[in-house]
C-alpha positions in Angstrom: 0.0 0.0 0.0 1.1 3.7 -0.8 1.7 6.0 2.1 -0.4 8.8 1.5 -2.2 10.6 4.4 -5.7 8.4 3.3 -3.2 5.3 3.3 -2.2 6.1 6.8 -5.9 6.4 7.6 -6.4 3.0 5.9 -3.8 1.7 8.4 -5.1 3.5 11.9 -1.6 5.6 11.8 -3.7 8.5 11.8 -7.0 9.5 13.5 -10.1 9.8 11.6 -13.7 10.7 11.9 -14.7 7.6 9.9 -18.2 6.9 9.2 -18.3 4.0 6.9 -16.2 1.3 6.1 -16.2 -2.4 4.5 -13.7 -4.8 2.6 -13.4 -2.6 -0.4 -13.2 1.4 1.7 -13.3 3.4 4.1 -15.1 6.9 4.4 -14.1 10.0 6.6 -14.9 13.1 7.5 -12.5 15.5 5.5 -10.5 17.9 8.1 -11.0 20.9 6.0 -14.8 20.5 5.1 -16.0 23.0 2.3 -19.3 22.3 3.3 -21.8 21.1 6.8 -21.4 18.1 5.3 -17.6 16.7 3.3 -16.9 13.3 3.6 -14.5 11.3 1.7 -15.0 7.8 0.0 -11.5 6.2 -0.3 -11.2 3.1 -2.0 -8.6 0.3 -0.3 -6.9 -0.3 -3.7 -4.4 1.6 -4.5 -5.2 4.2 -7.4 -3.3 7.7 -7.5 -6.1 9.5 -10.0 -8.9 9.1 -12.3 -6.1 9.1 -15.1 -4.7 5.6 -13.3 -7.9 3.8 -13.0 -7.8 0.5 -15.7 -11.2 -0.4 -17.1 -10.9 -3.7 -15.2 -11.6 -1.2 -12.2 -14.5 0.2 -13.2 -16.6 -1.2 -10.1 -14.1 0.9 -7.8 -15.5 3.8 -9.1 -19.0 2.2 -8.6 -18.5 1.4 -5.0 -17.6 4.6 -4.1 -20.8 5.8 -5.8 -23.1 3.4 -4.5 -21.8 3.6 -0.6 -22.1 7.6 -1.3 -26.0 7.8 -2.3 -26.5 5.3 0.4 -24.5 7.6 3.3 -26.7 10.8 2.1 -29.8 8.2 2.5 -29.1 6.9 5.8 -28.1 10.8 6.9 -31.5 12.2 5.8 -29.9 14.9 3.1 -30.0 12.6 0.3 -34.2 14.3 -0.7 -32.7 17.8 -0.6 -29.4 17.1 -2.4 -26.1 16.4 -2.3 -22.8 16.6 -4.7 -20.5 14.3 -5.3 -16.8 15.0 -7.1 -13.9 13.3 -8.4 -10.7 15.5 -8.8 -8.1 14.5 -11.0 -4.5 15.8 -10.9 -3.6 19.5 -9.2 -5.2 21.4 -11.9 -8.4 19.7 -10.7 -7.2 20.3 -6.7 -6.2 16.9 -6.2 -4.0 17.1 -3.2 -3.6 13.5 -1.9 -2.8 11.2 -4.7 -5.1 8.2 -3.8 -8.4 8.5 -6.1 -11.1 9.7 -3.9 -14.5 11.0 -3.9 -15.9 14.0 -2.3 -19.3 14.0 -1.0 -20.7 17.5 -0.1 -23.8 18.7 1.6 -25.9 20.0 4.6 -26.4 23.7 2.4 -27.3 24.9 -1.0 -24.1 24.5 -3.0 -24.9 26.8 -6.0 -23.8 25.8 -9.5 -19.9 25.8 -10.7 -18.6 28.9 -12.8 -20.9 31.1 -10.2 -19.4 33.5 -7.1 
């Protein structure tokens, strides 16, 4: 396994608010939350970006999906909405190099390309 800061989480090196786990990965609260709610979906295999991911991998993607829409269902912010993003490379933000999804939500987030 890498050692990246989500690998470290992966491994109980660090602390972390987690709120879901299972075989395939693990989902904390992100420490600098851009919204009430920002949680991250991490998957246990190791994948540094979007750009990384082999089609063989597709259901990684799907995991972190599914266990998504099911964490805003279970929260009761899943009927007034939620956003979910994938950020590839440093242009994108991507800071840690471990593909990741974001989940945001808990306020009206606006549209993109609007102040």
């Amino acid at each position: 396994m890498s050692d990246t800061i989500f690998h470290k989480i992966m491994r109980r090196e660090i602390p972390a608010d987690v709120v879901y786990e299972d075989e395939h990965l693990i989902a904390f609260r992100d420490i600098a939350p851009q919204a009430p709610v920002h949680v991250l979906f991490v998957p246990r295999v190791d994948i540094a970006s979007m750009n990384d991911l082999q089609a063989s991998q597709a259901e990684v993607v799907g995991r972190l999906v599914v266990a998504a829409a099911a964490y805003a269902k279970r929260e009761g912010f899943a009927e007034d909405g939620y956003r979910v993003v994938i950020n590839c490379n440093e242009d994108a933000g991507q800071t840690v190099f471990q593909l990741h999804l974001h989940l945001l939500a808990g306020a009206p987030l606006g549209r993109f390309g609007t102040p």
